[in-house]
C-alpha positions as CSV (number, residue, x, y, z in Angstrom):
1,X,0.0,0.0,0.0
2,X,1.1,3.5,-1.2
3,X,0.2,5.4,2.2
4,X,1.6,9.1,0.9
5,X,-0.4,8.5,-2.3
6,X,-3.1,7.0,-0.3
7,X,-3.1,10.4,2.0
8,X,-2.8,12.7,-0.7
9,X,-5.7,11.3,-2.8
10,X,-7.7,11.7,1.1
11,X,-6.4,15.4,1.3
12,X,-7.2,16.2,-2.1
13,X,-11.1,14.8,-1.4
14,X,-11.6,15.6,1.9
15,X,-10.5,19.0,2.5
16,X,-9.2,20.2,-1.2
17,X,-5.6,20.6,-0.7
18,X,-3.6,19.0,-3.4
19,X,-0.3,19.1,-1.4
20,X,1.6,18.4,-4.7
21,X,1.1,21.8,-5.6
22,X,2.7,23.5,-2.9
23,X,6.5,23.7,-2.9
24,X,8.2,20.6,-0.7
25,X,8.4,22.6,2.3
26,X,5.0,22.9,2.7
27,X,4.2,19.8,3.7
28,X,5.6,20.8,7.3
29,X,3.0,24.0,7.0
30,X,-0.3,23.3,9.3
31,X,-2.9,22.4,7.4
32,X,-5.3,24.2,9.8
33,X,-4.6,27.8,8.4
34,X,-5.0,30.2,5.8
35,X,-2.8,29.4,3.6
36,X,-4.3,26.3,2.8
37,X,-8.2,28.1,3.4
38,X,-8.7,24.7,6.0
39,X,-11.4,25.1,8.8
40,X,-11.5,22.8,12.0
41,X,-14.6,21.4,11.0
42,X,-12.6,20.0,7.9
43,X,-9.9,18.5,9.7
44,X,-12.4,16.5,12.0
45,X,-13.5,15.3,8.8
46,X,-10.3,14.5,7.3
47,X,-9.3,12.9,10.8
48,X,-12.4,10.1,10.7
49,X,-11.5,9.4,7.0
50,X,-7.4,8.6,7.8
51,X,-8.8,6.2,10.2
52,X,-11.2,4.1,8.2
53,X,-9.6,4.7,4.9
54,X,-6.3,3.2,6.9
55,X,-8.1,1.1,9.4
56,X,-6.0,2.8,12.9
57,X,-7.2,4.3,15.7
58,X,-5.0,7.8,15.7
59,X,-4.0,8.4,19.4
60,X,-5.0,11.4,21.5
61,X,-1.6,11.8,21.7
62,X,-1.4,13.3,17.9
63,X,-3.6,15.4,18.5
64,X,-2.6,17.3,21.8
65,X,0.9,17.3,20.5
66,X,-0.3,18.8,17.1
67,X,1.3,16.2,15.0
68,X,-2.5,15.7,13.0
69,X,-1.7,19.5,11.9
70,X,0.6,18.6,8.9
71,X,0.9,17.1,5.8
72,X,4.1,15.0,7.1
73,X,3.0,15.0,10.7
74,X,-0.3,13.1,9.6
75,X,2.1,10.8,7.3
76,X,4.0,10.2,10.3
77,X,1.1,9.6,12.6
78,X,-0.6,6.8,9.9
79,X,3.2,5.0,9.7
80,X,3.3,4.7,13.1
81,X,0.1,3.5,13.8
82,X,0.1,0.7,11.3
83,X,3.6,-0.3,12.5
84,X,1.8,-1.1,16.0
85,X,-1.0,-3.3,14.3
């Protein structure tokens, strides 16, 4: 399984970012801002479909520490929970 594909192809749908247009160091920007015009209420959404479209449970943890806030952080987050299944 292509999970950055898989995650891109999610962003793209869910919340209309298409990361690949951005230049590379973007993908550390927060999602939740204005420069990609995301709202919370998108990002809850976007949250629920990362877990069924990968089949994880995404720990509180990601979300206090504001890892879920990122192209790469939410990467991160999916790789890690998938390594624990």
């Amino acid at each position: 399984m292509d999970i950055e594909k898989k995650l891109k192809e999610l962003l793209k749908s869910v919340i209309n970012v298409d990361i690949d247009s951005f230049p590379e160091e973007a993908r550390k920007f927060p999602l939740l801002s204005a420069r990609f015009n995301v709202y919370p209420h998108q990002m809850m959404g976007l949250f629920l479909k990362v877990e069924q479209a990968f089949k994880i449970e995404i720990p509180d943890s990601a979300i206090d520490a504001g890892t879920f806030n990122s192209f790469d952080g939410i990467l991160s987050v999916v790789r890690e929970a998938l390594n624990e299944k």
